[in-house]
DSSP file (Angstrom, degrees, kcal/mol; ACC not computed):
  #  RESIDUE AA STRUCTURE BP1 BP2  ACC     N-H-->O    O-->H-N    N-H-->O    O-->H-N    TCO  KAPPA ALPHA  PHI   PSI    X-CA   Y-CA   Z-CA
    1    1 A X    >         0   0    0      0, 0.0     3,-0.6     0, 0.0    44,-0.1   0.000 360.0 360.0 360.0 118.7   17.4   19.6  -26.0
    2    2 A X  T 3   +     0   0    0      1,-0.2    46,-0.0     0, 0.0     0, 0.0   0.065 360.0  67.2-124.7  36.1   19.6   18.5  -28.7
    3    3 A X  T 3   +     0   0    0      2,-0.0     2,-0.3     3,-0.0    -1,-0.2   0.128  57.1 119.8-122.7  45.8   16.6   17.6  -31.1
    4    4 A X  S <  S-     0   0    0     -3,-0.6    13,-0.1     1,-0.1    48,-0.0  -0.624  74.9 -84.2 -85.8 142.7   15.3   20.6  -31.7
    5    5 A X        -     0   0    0     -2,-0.3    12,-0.2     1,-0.1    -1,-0.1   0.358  17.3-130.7 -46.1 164.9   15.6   21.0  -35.8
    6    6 A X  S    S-     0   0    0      1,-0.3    11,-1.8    -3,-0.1     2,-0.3   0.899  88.9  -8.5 -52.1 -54.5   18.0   22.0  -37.9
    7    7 A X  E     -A   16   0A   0      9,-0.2     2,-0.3    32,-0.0    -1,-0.3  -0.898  63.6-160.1-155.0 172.1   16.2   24.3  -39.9
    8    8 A X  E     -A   15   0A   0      7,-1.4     7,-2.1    -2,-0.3     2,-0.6  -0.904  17.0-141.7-162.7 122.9   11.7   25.2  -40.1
    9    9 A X  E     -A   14   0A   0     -2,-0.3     2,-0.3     5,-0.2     5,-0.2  -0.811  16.5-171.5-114.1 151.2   10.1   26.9  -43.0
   10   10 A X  E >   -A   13   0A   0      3,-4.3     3,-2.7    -2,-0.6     2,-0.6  -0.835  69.6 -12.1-124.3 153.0    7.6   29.2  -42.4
   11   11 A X  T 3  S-     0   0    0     -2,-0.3     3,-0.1     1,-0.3    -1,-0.1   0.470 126.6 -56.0  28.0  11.3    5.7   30.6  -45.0
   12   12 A X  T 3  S+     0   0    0     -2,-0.6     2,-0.4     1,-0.3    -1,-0.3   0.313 117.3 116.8  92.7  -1.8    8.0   29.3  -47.7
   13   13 A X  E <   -A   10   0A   0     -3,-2.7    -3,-4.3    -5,-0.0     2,-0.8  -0.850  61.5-141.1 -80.9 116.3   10.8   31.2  -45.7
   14   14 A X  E     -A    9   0A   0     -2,-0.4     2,-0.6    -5,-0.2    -5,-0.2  -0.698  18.7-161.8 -91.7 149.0   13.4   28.8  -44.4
   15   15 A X  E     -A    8   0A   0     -7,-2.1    -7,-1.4    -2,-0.8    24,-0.2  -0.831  15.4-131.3-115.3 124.5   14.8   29.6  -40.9
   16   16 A X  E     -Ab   7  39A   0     22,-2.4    24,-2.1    -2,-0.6     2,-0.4  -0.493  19.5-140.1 -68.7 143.1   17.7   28.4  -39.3
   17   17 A X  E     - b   0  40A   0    -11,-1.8     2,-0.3    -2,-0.2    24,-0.3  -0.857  26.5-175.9-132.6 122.0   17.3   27.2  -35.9
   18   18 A X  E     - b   0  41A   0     22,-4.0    24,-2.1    -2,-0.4     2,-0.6  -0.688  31.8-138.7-111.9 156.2   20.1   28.1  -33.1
   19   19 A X  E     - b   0  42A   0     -2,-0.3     2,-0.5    22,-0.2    24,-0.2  -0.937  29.2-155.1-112.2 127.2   21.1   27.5  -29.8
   20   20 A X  E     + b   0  43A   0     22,-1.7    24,-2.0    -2,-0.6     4,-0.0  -0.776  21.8 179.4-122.4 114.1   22.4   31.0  -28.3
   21   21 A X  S    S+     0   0    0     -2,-0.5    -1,-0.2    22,-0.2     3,-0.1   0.762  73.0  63.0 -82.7 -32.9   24.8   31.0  -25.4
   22   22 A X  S    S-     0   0    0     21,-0.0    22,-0.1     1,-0.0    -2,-0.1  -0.065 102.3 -61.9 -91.6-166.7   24.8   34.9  -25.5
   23   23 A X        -     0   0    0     20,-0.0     2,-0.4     5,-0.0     3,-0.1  -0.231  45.5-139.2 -39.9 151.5   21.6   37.7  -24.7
   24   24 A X        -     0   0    0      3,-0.5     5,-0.3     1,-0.3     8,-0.0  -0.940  60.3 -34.3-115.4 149.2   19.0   37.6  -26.9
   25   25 A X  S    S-     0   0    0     -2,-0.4    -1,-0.3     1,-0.1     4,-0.1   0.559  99.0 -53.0  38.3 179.6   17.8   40.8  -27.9
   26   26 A X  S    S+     0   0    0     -3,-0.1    -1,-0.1     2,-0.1     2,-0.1   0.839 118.5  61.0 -52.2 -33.4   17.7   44.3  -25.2
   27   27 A X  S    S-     0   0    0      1,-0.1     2,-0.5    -4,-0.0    -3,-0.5  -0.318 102.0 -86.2 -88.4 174.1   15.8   42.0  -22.8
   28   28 A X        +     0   0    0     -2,-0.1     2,-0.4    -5,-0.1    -1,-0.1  -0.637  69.7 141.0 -79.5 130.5   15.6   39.3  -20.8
   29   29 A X        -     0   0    0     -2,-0.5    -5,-0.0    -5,-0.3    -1,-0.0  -0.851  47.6-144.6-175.5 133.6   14.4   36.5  -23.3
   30   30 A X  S    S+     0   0    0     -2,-0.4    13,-1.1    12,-0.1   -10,-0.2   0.777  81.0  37.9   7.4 -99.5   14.5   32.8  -24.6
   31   31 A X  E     -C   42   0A   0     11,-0.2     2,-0.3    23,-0.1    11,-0.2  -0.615  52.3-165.8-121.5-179.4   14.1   33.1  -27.8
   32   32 A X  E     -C   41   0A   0      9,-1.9     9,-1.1    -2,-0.1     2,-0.7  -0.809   3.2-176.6-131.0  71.8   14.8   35.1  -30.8
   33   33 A X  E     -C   40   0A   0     -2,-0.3     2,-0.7     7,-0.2     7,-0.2  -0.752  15.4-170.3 -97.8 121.9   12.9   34.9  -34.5
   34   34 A X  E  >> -C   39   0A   0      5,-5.8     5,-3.2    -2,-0.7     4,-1.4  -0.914  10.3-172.7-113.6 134.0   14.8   37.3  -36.8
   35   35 A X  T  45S+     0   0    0     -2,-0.7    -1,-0.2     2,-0.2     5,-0.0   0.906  82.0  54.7 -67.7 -45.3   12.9   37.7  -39.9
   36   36 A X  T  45S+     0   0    0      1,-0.2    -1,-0.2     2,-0.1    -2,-0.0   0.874 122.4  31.9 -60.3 -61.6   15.5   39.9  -41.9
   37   37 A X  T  45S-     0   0    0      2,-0.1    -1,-0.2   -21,-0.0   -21,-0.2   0.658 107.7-131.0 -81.3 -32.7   18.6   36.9  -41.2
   38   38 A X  T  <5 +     0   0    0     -4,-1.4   -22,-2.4     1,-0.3     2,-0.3   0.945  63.3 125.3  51.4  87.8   15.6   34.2  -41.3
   39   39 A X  E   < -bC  16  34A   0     -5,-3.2    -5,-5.8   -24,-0.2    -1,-0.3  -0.981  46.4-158.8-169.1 155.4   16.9   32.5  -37.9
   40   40 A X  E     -bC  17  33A   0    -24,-2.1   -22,-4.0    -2,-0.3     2,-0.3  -0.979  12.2-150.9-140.6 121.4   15.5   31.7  -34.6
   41   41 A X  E     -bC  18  32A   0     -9,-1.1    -9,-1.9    -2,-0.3     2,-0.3  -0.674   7.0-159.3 -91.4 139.2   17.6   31.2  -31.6
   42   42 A X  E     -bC  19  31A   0    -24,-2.1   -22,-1.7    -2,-0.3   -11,-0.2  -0.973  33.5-114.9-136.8 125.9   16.7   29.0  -28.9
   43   43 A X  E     -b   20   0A   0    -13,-1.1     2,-0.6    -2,-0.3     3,-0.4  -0.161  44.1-115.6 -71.2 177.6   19.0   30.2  -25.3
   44   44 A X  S    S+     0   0    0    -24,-2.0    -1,-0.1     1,-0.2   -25,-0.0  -0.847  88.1  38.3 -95.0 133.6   21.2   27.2  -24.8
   45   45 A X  S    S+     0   0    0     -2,-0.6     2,-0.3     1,-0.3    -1,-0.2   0.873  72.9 137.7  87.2  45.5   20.5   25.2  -21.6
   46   46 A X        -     0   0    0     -3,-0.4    -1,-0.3     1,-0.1     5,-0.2  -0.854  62.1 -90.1-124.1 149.7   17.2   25.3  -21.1
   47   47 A X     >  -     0   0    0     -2,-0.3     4,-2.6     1,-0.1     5,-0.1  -0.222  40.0-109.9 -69.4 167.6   15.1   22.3  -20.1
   48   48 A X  H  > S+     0   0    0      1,-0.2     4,-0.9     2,-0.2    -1,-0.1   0.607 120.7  49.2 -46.4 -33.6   13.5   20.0  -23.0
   49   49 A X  H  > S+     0   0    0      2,-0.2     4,-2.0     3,-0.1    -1,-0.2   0.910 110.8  45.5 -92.1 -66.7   10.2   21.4  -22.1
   50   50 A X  H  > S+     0   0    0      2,-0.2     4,-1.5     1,-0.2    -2,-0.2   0.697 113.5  52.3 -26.8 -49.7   11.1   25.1  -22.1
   51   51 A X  H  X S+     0   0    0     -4,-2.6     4,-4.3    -5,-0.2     5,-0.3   0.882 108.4  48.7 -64.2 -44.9   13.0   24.7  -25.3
   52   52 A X  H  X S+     0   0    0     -4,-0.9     4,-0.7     1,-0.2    -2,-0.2   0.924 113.9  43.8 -67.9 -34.8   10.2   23.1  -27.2
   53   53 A X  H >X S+     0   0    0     -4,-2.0     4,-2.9     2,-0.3     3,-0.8   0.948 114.4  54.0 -73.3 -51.0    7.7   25.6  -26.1
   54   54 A X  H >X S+     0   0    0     -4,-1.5     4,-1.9     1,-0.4     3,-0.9   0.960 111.5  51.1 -31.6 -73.2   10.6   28.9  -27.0
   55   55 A X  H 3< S+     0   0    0     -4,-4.3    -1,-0.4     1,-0.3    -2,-0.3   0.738 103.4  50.0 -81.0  -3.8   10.9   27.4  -30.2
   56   56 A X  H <X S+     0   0    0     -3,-0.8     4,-2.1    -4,-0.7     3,-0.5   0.917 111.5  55.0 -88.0 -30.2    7.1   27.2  -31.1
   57   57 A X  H <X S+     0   0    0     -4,-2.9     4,-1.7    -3,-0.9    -2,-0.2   0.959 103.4  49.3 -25.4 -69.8    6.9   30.8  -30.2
   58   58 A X  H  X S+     0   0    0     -4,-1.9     4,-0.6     2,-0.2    -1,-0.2   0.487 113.2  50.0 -51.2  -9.8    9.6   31.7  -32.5
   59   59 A X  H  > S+     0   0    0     -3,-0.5     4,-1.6    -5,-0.5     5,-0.2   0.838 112.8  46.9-101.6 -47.0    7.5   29.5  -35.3
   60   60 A X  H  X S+     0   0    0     -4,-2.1     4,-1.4     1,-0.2    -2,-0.2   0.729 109.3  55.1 -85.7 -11.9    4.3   31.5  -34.3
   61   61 A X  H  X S+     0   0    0     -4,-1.7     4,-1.1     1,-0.1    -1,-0.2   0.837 113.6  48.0 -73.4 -31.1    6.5   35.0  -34.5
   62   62 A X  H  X S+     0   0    0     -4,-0.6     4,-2.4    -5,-0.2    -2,-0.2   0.774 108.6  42.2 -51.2 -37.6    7.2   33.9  -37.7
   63   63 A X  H  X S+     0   0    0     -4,-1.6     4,-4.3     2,-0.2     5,-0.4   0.886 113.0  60.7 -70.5 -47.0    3.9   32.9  -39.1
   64   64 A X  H  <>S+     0   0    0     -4,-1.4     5,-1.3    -5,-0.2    -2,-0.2   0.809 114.0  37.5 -56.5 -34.6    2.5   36.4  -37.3
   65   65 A X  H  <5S+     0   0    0     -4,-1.1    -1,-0.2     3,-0.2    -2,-0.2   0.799 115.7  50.5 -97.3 -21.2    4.9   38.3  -39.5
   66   66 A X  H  <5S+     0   0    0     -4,-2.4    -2,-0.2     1,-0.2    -3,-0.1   0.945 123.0  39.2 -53.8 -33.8    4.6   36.0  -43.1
   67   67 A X  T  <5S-     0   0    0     -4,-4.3    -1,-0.2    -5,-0.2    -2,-0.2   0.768 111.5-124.5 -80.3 -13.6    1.1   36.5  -42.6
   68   68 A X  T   5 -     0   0    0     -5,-0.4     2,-0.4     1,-0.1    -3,-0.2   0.918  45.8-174.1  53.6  42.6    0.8   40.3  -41.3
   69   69 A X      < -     0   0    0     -5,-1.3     2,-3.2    -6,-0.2    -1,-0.1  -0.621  34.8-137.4 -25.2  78.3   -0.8   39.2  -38.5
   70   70 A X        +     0   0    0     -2,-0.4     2,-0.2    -5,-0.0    -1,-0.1  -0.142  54.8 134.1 -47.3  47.5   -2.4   41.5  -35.9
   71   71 A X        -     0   0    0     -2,-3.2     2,-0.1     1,-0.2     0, 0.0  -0.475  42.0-145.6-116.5 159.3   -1.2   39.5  -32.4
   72   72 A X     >  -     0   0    0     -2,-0.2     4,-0.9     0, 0.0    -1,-0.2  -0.031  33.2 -90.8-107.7-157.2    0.1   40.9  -29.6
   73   73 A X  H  > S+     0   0    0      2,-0.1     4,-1.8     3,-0.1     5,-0.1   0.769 124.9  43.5 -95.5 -36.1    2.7   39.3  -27.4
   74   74 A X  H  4 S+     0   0    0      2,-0.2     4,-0.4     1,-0.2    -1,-0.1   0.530 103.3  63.3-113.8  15.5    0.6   37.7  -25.1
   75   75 A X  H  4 S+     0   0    0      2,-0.1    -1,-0.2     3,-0.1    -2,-0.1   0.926 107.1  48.9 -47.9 -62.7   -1.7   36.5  -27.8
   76   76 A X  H >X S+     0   0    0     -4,-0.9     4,-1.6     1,-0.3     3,-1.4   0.786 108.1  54.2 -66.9 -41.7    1.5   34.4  -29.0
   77   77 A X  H 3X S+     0   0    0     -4,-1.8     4,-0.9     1,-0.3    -1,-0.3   0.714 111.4  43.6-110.5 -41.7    2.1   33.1  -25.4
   78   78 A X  H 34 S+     0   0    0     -4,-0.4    -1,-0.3     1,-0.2    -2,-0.2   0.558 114.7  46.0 -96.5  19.9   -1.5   31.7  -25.0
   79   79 A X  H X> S+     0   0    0     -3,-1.4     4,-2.3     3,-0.1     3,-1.0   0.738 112.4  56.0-107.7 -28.5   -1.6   30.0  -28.7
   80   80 A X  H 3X S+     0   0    0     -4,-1.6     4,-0.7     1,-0.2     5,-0.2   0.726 120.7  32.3 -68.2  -4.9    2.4   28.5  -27.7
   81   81 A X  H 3X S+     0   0    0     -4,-0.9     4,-1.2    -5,-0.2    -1,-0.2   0.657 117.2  55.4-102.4   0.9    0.6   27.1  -24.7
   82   82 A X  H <> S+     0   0    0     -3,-1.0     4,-2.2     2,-0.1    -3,-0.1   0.953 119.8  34.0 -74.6 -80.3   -2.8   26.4  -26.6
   83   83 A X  H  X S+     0   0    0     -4,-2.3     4,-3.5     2,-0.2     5,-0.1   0.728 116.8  56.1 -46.3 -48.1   -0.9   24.4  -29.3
   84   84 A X  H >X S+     0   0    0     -4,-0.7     3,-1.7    -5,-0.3     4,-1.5   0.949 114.0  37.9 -28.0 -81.1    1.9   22.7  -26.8
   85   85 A X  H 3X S+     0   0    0     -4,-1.2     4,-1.4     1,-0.3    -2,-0.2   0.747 119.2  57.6 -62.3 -19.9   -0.5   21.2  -24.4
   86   86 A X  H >X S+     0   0    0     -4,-2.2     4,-1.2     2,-0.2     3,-0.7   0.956 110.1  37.2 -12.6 -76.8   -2.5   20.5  -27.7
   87   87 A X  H << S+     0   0    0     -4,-3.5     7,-0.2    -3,-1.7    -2,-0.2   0.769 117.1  55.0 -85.3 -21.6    0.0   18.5  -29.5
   88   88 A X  H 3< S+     0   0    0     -4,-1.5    -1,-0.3    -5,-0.1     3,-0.2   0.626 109.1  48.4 -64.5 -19.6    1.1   16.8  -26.0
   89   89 A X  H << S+     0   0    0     -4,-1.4     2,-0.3    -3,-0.7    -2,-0.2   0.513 126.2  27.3 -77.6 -24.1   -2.7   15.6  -25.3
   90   90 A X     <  +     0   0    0     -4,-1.2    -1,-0.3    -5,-0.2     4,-0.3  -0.819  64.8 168.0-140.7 103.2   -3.1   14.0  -29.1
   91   91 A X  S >  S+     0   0    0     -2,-0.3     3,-3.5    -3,-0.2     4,-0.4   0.956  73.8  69.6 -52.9 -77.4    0.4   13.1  -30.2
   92   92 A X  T 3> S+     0   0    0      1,-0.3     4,-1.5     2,-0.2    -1,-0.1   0.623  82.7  80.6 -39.0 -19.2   -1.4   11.2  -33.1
   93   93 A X  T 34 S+     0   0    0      1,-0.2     4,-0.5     2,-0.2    -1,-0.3   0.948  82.0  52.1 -42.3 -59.5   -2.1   14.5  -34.3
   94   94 A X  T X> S+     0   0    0     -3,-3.5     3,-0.8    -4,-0.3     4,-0.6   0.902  98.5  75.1 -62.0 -37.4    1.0   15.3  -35.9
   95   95 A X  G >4 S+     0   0    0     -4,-0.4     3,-3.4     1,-0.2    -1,-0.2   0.933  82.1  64.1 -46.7 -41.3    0.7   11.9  -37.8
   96   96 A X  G 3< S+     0   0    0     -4,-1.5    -1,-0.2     1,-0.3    -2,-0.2   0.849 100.4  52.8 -42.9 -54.7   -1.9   13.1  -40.1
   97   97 A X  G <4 S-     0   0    0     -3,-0.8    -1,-0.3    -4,-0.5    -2,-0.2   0.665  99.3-161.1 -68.4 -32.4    0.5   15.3  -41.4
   98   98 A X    <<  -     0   0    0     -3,-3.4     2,-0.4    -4,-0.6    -1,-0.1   0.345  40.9 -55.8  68.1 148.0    3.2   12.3  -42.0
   99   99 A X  S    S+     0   0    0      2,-0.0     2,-0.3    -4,-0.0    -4,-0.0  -0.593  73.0 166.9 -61.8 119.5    7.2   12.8  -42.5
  100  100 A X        -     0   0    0     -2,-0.4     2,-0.5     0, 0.0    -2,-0.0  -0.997  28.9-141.0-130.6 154.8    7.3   15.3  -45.4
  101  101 A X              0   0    0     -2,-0.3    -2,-0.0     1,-0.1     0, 0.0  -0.845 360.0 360.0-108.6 151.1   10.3   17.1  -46.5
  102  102 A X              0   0    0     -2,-0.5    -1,-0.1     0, 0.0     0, 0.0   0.501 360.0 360.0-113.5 360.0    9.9   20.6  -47.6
């Protein structure tokens, strides 16, 4: 997917947004949000669909930790699939919001 952003700020943290040829982390996995570095890695070569969903994870491991959130793992795995097929069923959704820059 070579339009996933640049950069996503989360709580008023911005994070830099990668694409990872190597591991991420001790396990087998995607993605990556590190809080400490404020970056999220996305693996490289993953379909368009796969990517988008990795990286809204990585926004909602972010949010889980601005906030000091009390979610589990597979909490975040049914709100990135809540919100996906969400925001793929009402595109027009995201308009309310408009292009803004932060």
């Amino acid at each position: 997917m070579s339009d996933l952003p640049d950069s996503i700020n989360v709580g008023g943290l911005r994070y830099t947004v990668r694409r990872s040829v190597a591991p991420l982390g001790d396990t087998i996995s995607l993605g990556q949000c590190d809080m400490t570095m404020a970056t999220m890695d996305v693996m490289a070569g993953l379909p368009d669909d796969v990517a988008r969903t990795t990286l809204l994870h990585e926004c909602l491991e972010a949010i889980k930790y601005s906030h000091q959130l009390d979610l589990t793992h597979p909490d975040l795995m049914t709100l990135e699939h809540a919100l996906d097929a969400l925001l793929i069923a009402n595109p027009a959704l995201l308009g309310l919001y408009g292009a803004r820059q932060c």
